[in-house]
C-alpha positions in Angstrom: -26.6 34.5 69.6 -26.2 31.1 70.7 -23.7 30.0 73.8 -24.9 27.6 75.9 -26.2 24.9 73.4 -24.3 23.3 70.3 -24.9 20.5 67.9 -22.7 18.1 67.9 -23.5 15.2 65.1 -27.7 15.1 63.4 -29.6 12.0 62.4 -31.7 13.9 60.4 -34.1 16.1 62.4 -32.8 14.9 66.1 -29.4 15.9 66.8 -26.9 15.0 69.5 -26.2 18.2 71.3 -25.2 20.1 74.4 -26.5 22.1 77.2 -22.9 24.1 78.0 -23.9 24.5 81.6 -21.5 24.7 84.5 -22.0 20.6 84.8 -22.8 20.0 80.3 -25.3 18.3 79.7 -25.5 15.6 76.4 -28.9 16.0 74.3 -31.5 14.5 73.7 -32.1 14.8 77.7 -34.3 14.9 80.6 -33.3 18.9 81.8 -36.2 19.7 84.6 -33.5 20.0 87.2 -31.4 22.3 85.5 -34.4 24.5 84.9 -35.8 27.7 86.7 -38.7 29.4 85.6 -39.0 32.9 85.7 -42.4 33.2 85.6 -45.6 33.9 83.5 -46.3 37.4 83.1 -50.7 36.9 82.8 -50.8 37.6 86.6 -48.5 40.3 86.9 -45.3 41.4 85.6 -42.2 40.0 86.8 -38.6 41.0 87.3 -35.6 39.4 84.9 -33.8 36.9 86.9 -30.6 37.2 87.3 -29.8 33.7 85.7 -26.3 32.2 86.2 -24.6 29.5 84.1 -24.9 26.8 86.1 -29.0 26.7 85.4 -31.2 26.9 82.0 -33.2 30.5 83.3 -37.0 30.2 81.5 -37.3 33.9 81.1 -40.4 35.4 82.0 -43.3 34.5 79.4 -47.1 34.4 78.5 -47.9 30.9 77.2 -50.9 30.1 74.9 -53.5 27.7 74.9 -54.2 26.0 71.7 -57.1 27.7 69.3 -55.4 31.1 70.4 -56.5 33.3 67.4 -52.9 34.1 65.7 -53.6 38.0 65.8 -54.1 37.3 69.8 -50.7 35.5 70.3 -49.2 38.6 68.1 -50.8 41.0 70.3 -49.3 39.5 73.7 -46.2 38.5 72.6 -43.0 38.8 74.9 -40.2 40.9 73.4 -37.6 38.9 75.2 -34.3 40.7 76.3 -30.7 39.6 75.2 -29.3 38.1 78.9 -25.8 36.9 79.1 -26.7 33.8 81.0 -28.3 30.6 79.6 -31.7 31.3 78.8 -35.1 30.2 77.2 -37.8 31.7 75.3 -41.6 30.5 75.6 -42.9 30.6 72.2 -46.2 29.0 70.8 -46.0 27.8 66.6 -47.4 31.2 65.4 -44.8 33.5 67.6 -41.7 31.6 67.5 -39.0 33.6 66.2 -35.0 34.4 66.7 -35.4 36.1 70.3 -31.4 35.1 71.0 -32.3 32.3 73.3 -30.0 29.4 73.9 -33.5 26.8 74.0 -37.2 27.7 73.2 -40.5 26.1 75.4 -43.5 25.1 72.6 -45.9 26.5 75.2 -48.8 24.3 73.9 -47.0 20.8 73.6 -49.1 19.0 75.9 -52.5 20.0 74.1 -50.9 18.1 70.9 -49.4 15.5 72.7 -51.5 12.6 71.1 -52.5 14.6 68.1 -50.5 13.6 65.2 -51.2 16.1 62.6 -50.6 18.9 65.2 -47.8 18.0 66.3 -46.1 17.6 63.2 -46.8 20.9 62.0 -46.4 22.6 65.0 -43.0 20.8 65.6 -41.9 22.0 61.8 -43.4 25.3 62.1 -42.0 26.0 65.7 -38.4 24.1 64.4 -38.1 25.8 61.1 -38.8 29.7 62.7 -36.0 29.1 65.3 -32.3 29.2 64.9 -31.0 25.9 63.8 -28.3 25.8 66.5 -30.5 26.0 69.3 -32.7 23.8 71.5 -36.6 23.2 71.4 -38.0 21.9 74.7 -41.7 20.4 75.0 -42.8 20.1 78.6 -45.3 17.2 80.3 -44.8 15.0 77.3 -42.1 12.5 77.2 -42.5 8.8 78.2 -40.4 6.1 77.6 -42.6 4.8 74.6 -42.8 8.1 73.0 -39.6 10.0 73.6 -37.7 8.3 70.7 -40.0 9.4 68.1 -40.4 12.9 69.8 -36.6 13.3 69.3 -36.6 12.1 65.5 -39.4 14.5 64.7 -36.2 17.4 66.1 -37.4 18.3 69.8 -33.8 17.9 72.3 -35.2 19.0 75.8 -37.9 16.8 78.1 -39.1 16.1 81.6 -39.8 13.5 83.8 -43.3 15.0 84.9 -45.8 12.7 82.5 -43.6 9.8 83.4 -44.1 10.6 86.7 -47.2 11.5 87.0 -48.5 7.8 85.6 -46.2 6.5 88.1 -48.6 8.2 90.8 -51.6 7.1 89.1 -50.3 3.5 89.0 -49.1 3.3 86.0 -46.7 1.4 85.1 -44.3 2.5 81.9 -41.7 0.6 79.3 -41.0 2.0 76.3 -43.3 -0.5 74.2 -46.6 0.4 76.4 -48.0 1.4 79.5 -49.7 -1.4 82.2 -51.7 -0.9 85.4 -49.4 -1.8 88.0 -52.5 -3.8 89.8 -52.6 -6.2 86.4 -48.7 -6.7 86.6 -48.0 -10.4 88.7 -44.1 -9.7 88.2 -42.0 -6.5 87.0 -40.4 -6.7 83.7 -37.8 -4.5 84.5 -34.4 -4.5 86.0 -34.1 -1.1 87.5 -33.1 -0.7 91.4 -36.8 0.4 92.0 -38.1 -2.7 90.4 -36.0 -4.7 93.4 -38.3 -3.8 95.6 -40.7 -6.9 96.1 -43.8 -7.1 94.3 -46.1 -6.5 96.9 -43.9 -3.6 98.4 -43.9 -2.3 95.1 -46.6 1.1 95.3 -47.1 4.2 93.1 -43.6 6.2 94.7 -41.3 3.2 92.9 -43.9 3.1 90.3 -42.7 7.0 89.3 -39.3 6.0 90.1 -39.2 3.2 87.7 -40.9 5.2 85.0 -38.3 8.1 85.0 -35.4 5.7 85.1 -37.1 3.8 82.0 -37.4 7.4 80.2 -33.6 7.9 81.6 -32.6 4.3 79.7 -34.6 5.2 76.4 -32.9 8.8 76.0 -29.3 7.0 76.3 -30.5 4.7 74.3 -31.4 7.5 71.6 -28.7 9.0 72.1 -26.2 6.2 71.0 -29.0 5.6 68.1 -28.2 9.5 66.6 -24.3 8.6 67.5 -25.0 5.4 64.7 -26.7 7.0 62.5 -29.5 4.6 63.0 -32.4 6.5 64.8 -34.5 5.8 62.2 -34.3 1.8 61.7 -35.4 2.1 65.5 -37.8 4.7 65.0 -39.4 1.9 62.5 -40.0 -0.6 65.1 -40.8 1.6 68.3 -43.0 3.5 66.2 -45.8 0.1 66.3 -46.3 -0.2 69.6 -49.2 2.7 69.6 -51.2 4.5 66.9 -50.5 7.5 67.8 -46.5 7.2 67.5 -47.1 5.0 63.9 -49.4 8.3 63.1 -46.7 11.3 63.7 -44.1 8.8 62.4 -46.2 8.7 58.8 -47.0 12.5 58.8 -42.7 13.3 59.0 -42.1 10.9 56.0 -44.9 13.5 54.2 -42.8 16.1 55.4 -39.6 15.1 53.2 -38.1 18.9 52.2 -38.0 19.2 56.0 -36.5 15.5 57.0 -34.1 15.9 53.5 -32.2 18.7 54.2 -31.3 17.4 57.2 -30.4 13.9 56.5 -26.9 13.1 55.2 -26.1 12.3 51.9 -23.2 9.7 53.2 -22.9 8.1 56.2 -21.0 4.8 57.2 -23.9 2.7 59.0 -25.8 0.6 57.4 -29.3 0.9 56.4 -32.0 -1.9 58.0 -35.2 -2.4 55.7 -38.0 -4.2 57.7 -41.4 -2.7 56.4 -42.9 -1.2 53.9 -42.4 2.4 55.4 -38.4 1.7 54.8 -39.3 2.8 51.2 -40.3 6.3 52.5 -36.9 7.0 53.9 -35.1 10.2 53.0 -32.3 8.0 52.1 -34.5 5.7 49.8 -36.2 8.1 47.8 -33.1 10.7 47.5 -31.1 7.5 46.0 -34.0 6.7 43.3 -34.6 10.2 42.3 -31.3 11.1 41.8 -30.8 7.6 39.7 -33.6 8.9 37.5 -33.1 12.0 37.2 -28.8 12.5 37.2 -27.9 9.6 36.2 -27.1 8.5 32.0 -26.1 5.1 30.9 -22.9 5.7 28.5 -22.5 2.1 27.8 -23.6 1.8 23.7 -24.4 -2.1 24.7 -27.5 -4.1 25.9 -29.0 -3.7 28.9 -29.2 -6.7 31.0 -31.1 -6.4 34.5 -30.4 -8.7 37.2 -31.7 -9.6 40.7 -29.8 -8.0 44.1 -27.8 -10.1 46.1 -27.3 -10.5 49.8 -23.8 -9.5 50.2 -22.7 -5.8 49.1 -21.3 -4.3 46.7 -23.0 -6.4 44.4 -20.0 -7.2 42.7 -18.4 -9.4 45.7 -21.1 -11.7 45.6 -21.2 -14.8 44.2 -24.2 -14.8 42.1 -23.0 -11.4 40.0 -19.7 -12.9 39.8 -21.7 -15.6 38.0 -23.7 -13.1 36.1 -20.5 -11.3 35.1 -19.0 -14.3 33.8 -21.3 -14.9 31.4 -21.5 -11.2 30.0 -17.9 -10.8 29.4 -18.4 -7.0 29.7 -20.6 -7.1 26.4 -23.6 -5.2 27.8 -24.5 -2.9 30.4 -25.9 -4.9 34.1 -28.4 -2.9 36.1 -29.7 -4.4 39.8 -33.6 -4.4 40.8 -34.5 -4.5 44.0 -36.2 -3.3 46.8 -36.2 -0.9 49.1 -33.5 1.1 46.8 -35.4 0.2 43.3 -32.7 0.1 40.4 -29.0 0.4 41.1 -27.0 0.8 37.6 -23.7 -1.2 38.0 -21.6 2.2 38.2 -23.0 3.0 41.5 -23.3 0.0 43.5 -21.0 1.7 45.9 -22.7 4.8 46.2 -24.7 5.3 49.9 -27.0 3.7 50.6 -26.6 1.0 47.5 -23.9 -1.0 49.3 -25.2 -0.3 53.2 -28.8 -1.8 53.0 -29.6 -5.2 54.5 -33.6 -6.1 53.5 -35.4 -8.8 54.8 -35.8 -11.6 52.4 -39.0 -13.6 52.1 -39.0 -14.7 48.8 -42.1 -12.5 48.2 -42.8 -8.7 46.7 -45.1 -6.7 48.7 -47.7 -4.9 46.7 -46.1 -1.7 48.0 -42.3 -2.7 46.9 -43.3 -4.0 43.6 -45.3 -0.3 42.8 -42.1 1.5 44.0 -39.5 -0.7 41.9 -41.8 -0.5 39.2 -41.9 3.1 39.3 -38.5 3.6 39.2 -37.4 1.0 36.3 -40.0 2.9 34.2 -38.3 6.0 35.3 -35.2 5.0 34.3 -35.8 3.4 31.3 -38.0 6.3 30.0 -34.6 8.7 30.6 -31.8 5.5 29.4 -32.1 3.8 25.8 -31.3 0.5 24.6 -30.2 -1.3 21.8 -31.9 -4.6 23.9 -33.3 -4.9 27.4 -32.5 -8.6 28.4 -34.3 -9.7 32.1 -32.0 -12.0 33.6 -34.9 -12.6 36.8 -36.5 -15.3 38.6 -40.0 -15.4 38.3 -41.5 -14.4 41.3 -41.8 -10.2 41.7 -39.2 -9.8 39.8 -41.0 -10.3 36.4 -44.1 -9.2 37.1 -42.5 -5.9 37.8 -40.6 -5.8 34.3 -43.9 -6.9 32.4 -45.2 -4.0 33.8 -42.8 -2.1 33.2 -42.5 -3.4 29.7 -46.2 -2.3 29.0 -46.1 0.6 30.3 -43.1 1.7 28.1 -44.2 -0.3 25.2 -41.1 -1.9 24.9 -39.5 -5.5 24.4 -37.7 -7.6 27.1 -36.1 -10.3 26.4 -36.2 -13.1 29.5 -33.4 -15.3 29.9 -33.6 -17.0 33.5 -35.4 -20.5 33.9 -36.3 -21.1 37.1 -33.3 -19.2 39.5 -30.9 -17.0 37.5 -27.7 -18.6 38.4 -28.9 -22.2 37.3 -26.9 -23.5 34.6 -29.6 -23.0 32.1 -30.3 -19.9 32.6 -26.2 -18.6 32.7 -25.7 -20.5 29.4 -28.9 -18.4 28.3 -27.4 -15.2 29.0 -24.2 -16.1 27.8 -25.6 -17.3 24.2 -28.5 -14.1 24.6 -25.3 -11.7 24.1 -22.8 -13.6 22.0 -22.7 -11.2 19.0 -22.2 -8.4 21.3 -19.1 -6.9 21.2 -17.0 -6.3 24.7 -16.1 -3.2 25.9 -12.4 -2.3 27.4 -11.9 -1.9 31.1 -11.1 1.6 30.5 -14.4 2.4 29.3 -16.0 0.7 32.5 -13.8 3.1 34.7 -14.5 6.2 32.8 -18.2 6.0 33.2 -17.8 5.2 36.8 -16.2 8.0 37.7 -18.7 10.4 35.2 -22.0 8.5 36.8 -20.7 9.3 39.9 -20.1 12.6 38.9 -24.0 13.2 37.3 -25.1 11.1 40.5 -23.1 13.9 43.6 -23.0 16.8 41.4 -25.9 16.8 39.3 -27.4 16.1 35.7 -24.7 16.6 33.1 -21.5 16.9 35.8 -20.0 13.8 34.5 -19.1 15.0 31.0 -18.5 18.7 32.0 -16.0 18.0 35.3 -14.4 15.0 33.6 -13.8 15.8 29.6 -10.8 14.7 29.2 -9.1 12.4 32.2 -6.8 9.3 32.9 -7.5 6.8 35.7 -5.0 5.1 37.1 -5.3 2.2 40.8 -7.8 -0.2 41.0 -11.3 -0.6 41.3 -13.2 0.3 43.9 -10.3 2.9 44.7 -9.5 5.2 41.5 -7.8 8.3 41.1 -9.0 10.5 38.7 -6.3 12.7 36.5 -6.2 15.4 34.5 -4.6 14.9 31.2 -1.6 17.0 32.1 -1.2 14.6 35.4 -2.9 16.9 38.3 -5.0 14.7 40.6 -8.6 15.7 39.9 -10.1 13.5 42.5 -10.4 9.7 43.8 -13.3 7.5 44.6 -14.0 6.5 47.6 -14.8 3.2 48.4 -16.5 3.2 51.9 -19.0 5.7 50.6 -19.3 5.6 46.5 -18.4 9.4 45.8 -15.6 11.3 44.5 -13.2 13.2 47.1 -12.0 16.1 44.9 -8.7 17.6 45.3 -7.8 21.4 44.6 -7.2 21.3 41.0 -11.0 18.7 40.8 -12.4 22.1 42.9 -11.5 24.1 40.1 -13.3 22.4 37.6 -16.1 22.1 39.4 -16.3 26.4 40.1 -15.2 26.8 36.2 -17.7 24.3 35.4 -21.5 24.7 34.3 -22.8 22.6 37.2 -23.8 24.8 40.2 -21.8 24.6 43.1 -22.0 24.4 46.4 -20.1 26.9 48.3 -19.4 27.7 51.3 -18.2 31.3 51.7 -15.9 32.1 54.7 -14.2 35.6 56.7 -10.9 36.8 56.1 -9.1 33.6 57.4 -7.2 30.1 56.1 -9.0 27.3 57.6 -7.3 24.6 58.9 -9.5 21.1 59.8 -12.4 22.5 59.5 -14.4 25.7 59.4 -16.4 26.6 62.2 -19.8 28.2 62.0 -19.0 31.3 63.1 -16.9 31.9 60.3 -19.2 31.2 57.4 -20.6 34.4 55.6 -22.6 32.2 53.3 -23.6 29.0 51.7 -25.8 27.4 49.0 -28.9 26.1 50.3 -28.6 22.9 48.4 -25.6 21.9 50.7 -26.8 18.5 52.9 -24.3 17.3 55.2 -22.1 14.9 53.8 -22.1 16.8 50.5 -18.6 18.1 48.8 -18.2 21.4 49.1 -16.3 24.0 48.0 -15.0 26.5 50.5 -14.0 30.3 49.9 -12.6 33.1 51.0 -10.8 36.5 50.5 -7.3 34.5 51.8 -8.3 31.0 50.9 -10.0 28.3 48.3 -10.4 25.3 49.8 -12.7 22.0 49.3 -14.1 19.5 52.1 -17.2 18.0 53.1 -20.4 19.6 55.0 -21.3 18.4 58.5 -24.8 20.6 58.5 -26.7 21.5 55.9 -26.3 24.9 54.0 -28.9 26.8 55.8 -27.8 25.8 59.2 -24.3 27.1 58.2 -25.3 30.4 57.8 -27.8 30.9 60.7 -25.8 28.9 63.6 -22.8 30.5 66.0 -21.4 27.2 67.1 -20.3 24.1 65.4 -18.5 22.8 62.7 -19.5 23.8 59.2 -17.4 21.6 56.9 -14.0 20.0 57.4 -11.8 21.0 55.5 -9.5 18.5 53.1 -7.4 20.3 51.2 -6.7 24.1 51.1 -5.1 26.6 49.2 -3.7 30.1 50.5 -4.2 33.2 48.4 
């Protein structure tokens, strides 16, 4: 059981936690001086310390070289006692297990320090065997370069020792490289052991300055999780040496491991700079779930239509120029990159309103296969009386002839030159003139059902929402049923439906699976804390709606860890908790 380390807030594998020493200790951190190790037991055996909570107590251990045949490590592995002081277990890939520690030691993480593919699986392997709510620690690794991408890939404890070590050696750290202090005329850096003058400055401030760089990065990490913006870093730090671009690549191949850790919500925005933006969790969750959940309910034509800079959508002024010349006479679908195709209901929904791209004017070969992809998707799943391409030429119809061929359909193209000229409006406007309009009613009522097929899965929108009214304004509706109970509202910040009590209900009497969360013999208030949940559907991401029960209560909220880590952690919160209802 867990006591002396808790998650506080994920990014999704790194994780803001605590050390709950005697003087706490914030996470992702350096922790060699609150360390004492008790030992290895090759040599000889050892007695248990005695451990106090004032220090993380590495209980005594036998560590294993890499190539260790697996049937070897299983041979000679420690049973490790339960201690009631804060403790840590050394474990290699193969023997890591639940021993009850409060932090594990990957015994061999300098041997795949620099080895991409290793470390990736060993990092998974080692993560996935542990408890979820405890710390994994890999020793003689961390530099300031490094460390960020170290933390993303889920390790929380470090040292100083590599850092310092270079610093002996001469070598001089920041986190985009490493120089040889004899090549360096000036010191980039602004630290107090970087005050020293040049020619005073030697290999004891050299190790100074590197562990107060590695010191800087981990804040900086830190505040990074906190934003919910690791990754947009992770993008960038990730260039400045093959071997971070290399471990960064082999996570995005590891998605079930990075996706049921990364929220389904969240209220920072999303930077896409490269071509590996397109491989985010976030990314390919929103396009799978658009071709797969979602169903256009609009009998009326299609009409696609670039992004625009300014989000929602709908605020800008080129869609307000788009809309004008529909007149709510067909149904308007987005393209763009990274998120792909964004069907008018959901321009709200995470991350379809929180992205900022960089724009060039220009489709990389990589962004026009993915946008392609998913327009073909969608279209294969969606029919049309008439697909009308309201697009400039440049990307944006190259992907839709493809598209076009591969689907053996007909667009129809209606731009000249830029969509918003007057030619090309007029176009659209005289493109859809014997279309009849639909009521705003209509427009509302899908919303709220695509948002339901999008957050609850295929088919949710007509099974939880039947029969309803709607009644406030766009972007902020309240959902009722026809008797008048408040089902649910939408809300705006985040594009997803905030059910109430009765809209909790439905969804348990519904056919759409639920998420649950299944609590003791209590009546939560707030939230629910780990230690109370009994059980949880493994589908539950954090972020996600949940519904929460119990022999004396039925209550619904939203997840802050995934399902799985409900169930196997003794600290934390679980799920707050909206509304509830005693039994």
């Amino acid at each position: 059981m867990t006591e002396y380390f808790e998650v506080h807030e994920r990014d999704s594998a790194a994780r803001l936690g605590e050390v709950r020493l005697d003087d706490p200790r914030q996470t992702p951190a350096l922790v060699d001086d609150l360390l004492v190790d008790g030992g290895s037991l090759w040599p000889t055996e050892r007695e248990l310390p005695d451990g106090d909570d004032s220090i993380l107590t590495v209980l005594p251990h036998r560590g294993f070289p890499g190539g260790t045949p697996t049937e070897v490590q299983e041979a000679f592995a420690v049973e490790y006692p339960d201690v009631d002081f804060p403790s840590a277990a050394v474990v290699s890939p193969a023997t890591a297990c639940d021993y009850g520690a409060d932090a594990y030691v990957l015994s061999n993480a300098q041997e795949i320090a620099g080895h991409a593919a290793a470390f990736v699986d060993a990092v998974i392997q080692t993560r996935e065997a542990i408890p979820a709510d405890t710390a994994l620690y890999m020793s003689g690794v961390a530099t300031p370069g490094n460390v960020s991408i170290l933390a993303y890939a889920g390790v929380d404890l470090f040292d100083a020792d590599r850092a310092v070590v270079k610093g002996t050696q001469g070598k001089y750290l920041t986190t985009d490289g490493e120089y040889f202090l004899s090549d360096l005329s000036e010191l980039p850096c602004a630290c107090p052991a970087c005050q020293t003058p040049r020619e005073e400055f030697g290999p004891e401030e050299c190790a100074e300055h590197n562990e107060a760089v590695l010191r800087g990065e981990l804040a900086r990490v830190r505040q990074r999780i906190r934003d919910g913006r690791l990754r947009d870093y992770i993008e960038g730090q990730a260039r400045h040496e093959q071997w971070h671009t290399a471990v960064f690549r082999r996570l995005d191949d590891q998605y079930s491991y990075l996706e049921s850790r990364t929220p389904v919500i969240r209220r920072a925005d999303l930077t896409a700079s490269a071509d590996d933006t397109l491989r985010r969790v976030e990314i390919q969750r929103f396009a799978e779930r658009v071709t797969t959940r979602y169903r256009n309910r609009f009998e009326k034509p299609l009409v696609i239509v670039p992004c625009s800079a300014r989000k929602p959508y709908s605020e800008s002024q080129s869609h307000s120029q788009f809309h004008d010349a529909i007149q709510f006479r067909a149904h308007m679908v987005s393209m763009t990159s990274p998120i792909g195709v964004v069907p008018q209901e959901l321009e709200l929904t995470y991350p379809a309103q929180h992205y900022d791209t960089v724009v060039t004017g220009r489709w990389t070969p990589t962004e026009r296969e993915f946008v392609a992809n998913v327009l073909e998707a969608y279209l294969a799943r969606n029919e049309y009386p008439r697909i009308i391409a309201h697009v400039p030429g440049e990307g944006y119809r190259d992907i839709c002839e493809r598209v076009e061929n591969a689907l053996g359909l007909e667009f129809e193209y209606t731009a000249v030159d830029h969509p918003t000229t007057t030619e090309s409006l007029s176009n659209l406007a005289s493109t859809l003139s014997g279309e009849s309009k639909y009521r705003k009613r209509e427009r509302e009522h899908n919303t709220v059902r695509a948002t339901a097929d999008y957050q609850f899965g295929d088919g949710a929108g007509d099974d939880l929402f039947e029969e309803f009214q709607t009644e406030a304004r766009y972007p902020k509706l309240r959902v009722r049923s026809p008797e008048g109970d408040q089902l649910a509202m939408q809300v705006a910040q985040y594009g997803v439906l905030s059910l109430t009590i009765a809209g909790a209900r439905r969804w348990v009497e519904s056919d759409v699976p639920t998420r649950r969360v299944e609590i003791d013999d209590f009546v939560p208030h707030g939230s629910v804390l780990a230690p109370g949940v009994v059980g949880a559907s493994e589908e539950i991401r954090p972020g996600d709606e949940v519904v929460i029960e119990g022999p004396r209560a039925f209550a619904v909220g939203r997840a802050a860890m995934s399902g799985p880590e409900m169930v196997e952690s003794t600290r934390g919160i679980a799920s707050t908790v909206r509304h509830v209802e005693e039994r």
